[in-house]
C-alpha positions in Angstrom: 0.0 0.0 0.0 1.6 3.7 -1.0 -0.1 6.4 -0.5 0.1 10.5 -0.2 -1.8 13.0 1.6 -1.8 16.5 0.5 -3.8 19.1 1.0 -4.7 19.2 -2.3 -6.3 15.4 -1.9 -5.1 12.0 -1.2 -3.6 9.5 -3.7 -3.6 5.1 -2.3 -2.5 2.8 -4.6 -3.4 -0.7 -3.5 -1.9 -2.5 -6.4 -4.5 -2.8 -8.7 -6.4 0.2 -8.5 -5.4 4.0 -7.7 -7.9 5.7 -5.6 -8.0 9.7 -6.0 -9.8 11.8 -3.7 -10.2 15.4 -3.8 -9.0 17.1 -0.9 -10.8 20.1 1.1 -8.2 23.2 1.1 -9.9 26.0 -0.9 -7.7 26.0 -3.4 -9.2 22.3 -4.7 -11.4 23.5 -8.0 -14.7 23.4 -7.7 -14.7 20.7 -10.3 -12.3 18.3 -8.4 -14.7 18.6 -5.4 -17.9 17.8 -7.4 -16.2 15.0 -9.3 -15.4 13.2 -5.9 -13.3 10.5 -5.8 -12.2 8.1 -8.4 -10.9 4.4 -8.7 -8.3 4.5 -11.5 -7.5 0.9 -12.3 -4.0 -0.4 -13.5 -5.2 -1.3 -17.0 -6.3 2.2 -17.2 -2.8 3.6 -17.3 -0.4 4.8 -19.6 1.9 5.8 -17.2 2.7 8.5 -14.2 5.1 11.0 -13.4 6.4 13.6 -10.7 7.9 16.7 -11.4 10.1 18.5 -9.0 9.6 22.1 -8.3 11.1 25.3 -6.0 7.8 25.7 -4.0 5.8 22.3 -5.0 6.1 19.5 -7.2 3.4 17.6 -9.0 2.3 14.1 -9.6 0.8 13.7 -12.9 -1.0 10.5 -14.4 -1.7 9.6 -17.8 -4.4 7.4 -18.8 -4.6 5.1 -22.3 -6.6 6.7 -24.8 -10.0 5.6 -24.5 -10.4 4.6 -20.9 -11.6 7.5 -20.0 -15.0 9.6 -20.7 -14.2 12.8 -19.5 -10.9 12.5 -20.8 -12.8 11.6 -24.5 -15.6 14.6 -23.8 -13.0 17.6 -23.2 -10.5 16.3 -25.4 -7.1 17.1 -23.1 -8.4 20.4 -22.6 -9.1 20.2 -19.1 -7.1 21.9 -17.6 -8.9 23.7 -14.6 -9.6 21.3 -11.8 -7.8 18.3 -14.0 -8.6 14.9 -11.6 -4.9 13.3 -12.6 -2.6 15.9 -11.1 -1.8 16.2 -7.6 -0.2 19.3 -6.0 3.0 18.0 -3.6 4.8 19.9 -0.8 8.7 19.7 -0.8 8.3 17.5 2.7 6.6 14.8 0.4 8.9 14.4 -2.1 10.1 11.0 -1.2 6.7 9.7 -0.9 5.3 11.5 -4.0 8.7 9.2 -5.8 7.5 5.7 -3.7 4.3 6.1 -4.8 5.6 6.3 -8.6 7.7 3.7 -8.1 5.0 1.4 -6.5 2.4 2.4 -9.7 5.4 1.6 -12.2 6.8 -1.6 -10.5 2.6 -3.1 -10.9 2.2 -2.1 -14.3 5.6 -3.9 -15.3 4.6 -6.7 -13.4 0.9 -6.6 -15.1 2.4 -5.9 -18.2 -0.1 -3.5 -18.6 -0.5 -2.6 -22.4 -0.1 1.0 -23.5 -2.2 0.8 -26.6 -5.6 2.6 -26.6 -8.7 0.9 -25.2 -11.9 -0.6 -26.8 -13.7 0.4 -24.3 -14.1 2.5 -21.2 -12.7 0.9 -18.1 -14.0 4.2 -15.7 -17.5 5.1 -15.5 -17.8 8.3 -15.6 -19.8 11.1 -13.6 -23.1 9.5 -12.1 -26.4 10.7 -13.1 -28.8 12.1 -12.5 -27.0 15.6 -12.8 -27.8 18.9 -13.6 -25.6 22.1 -14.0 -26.4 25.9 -14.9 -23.4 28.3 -16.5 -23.1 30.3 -19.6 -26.9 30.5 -21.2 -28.1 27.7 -19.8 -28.8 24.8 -17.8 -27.7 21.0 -19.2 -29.4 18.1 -17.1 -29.0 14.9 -18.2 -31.1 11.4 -16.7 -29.0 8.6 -18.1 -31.4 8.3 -21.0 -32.6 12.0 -22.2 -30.8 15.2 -22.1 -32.0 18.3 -21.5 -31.6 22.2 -22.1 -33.0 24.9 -20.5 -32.2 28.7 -21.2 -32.1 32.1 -19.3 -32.1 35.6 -19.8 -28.7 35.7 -21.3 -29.6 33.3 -24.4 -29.5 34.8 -27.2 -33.7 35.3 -28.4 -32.9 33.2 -31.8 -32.3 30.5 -29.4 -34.6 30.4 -26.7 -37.3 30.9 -29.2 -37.0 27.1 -29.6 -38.2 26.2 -25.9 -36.3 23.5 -23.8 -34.6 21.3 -25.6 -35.3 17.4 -25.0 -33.1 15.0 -26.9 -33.1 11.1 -26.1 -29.6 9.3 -25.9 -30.6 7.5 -29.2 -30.7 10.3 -31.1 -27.2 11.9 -29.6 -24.4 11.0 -32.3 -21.2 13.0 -30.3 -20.5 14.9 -27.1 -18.2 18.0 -27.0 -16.7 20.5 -24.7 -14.4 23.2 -25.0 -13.5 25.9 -22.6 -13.4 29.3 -23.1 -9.9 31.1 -23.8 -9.1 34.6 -24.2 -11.8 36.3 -25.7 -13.1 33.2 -27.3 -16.1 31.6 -25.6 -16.6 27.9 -24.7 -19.4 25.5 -25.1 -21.0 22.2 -24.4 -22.0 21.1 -27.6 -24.5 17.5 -28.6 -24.9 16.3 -32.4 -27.8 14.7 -33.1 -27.5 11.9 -36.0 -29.0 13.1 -39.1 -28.8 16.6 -38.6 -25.0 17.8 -37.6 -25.1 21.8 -37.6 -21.9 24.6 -37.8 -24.5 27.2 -36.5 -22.4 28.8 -33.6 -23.0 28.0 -29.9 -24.7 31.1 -29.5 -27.5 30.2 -31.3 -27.2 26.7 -31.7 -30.6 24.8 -30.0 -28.5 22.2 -29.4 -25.1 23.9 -27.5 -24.6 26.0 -24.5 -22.6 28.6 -24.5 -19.6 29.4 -22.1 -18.4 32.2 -20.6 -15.9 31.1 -18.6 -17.0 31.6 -15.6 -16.4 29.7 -12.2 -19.4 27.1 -13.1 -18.3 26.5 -16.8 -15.8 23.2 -15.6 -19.3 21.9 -14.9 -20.2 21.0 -18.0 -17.7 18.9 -18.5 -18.7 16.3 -15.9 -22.4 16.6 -18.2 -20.2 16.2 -21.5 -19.0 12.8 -19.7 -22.1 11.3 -18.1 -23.1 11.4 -21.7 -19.8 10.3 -23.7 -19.9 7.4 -21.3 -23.2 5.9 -22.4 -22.2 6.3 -26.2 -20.8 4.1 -28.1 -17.2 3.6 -27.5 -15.2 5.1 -30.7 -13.2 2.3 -30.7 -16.1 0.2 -31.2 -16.7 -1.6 -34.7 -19.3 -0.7 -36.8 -21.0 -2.8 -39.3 -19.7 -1.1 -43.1 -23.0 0.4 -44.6 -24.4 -0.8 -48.0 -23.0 2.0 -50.6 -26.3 4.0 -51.7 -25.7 3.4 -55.3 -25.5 -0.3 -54.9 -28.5 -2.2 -57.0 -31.4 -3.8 -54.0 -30.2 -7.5 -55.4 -26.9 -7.3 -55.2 -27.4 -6.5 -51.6 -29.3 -9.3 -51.1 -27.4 -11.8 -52.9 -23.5 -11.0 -51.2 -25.4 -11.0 -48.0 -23.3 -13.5 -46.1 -25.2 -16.5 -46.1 -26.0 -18.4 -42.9 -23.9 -21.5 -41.7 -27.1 -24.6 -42.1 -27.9 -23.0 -46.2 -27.7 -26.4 -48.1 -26.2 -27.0 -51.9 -29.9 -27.1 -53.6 -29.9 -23.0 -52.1 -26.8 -22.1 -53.2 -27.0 -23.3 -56.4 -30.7 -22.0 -56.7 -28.5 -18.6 -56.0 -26.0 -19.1 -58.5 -28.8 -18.8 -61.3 -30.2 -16.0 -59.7 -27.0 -14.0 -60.2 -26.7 -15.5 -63.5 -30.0 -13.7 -64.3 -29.1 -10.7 -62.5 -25.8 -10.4 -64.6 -27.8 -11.1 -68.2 -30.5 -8.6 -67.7 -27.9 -5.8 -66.6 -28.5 -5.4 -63.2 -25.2 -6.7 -61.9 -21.7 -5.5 -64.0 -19.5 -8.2 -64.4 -17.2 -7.6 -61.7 -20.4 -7.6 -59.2 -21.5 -10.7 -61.0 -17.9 -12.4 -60.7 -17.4 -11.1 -57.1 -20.7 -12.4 -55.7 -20.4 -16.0 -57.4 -17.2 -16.5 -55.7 -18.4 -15.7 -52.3 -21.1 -18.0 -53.1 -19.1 -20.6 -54.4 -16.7 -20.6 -51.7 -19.2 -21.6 -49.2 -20.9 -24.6 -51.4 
């Protein structure tokens, strides 16, 4: 067992799992505090680091690609209130470099794999949640998503009414904070009807202002990136649109218990499909292979 108190929050690693909790000096972001605490496990990480400094040093973890929602919602750009960096006074050096040690020596051992994940191995924020910054307020139950605006949303938007969009219908997630004089926003596409319309008037996006609240968001932006589909998961290749109805049918892969009196009934088929014009011949010669091949 290593582990480091700080002010800043407590790191335990147990072996298998790293448990991060917030700690409850006022300089601890409001983020880290609402977040809680979190159960990193080994096959989570990529690796973890401390960095000396004059007045403090810093533990730093890195996670694989993938294992992470909120990580995959803000795309890196947390930076306010970021979960996987602990601030470490000079007494605790030596235990801030056990600790790596410890974490290093278990994922050598584990031979932990570095190579993104195929699917999320942390859960994410817990729902139900709801938070209110920039022009409005994004809840979200674990199966519907909603927006409400205030009197700062711009009138072309709120003309629209709250917003209600099931999970189905949610084809991405995004965050981004504001910099400089360039606002933020939480952002959700809906399949079949992605928009460039800006934040500001976008039904489907609040604007950020960045404000204290704005971080807030970006536990919303993960509840919901953690009950989509993992990116890494395979999709089934669509049917091109041009494609003629039969040949679909016909280089459908066929099931396992088809007998030779089918297959061969599907060999003329094509046949006929090729003579009247409907299939070229390299359709026509690349469908009777695949059903030759399983006669």
């Amino acid at each position: 067992m290593a582990e480091i108190i700080q002010r800043d929050g407590t790191w335990t690693f147990d072996g298998q799992t790293l448990r991060l909790v917030p700690g409850h000096d006022k300089s601890v972001s409001l983020l880290r505090k609402t977040l809680g605490e979190l159960a990193v496990p080994l096959g989570a990480l990529a690796g973890i680091a401390f960095e000396h400094g004059k007045k403090s040093g810093r533990l730093r973890l890195r996670l694989r690609d993938g294992a992470d929602p909120l990580l995959q919602a803000t795309g890196g750009k947390l930076t306010d209130g970021d979960p996987y960096q602990l601030i470490v006074e000079p007494d605790r050096y030596g235990v801030a470099e056990y600790l790596v040690d410890e974490v290093r020596n278990a994922h050598l051992i584990e031979q932990v794999p570095t190579a993104p994940c195929e699917a999320y191995l942390l859960p994410g924020p817990s729902v139900p949640l709801s938070v209110s910054a920039g022009d409005g307020t994004a809840s979200f139950d674990g199966e519907r998503i909603r927006l409400e605006w205030n009197w700062k949303t711009e009138e072309a938007k709120s003309a629209s009414g709250t917003r209600s969009l099931p999970l189905a219908e949610v084809a991405a997630v995004e965050w981004q904070p504001a910099v400089g004089l360039e606002n933020g926003y939480l952002r959700f596409t809906v399949r079949n009807a992605p928009s460039k319309t800006p934040p500001k008037y976008d039904p489907n996006a609040v604007e950020l202002w960045g404000f204290k609240k704005d971080p807030l968001m970006a536990l919303v932006a993960a509840a919901v990136q953690a009950r989509l589909p993992h990116p890494s998961a395979p999709t089934a290749p669509a049917a091109p649109e041009d494609a003629p109805p039969a040949l679909t049918k016909s280089t459908a892969a066929a099931p396992p218990a088809e007998d030779h009196d089918t297959l061969l009934r599907r060999l003329r088929e094509l046949g006929e499909l090729h003579r009247a014009g409907i299939l070229t011949e390299e359709e026509f010669t690349a469908a009777k292979q695949a059903v030759l091949r399983r006669m």
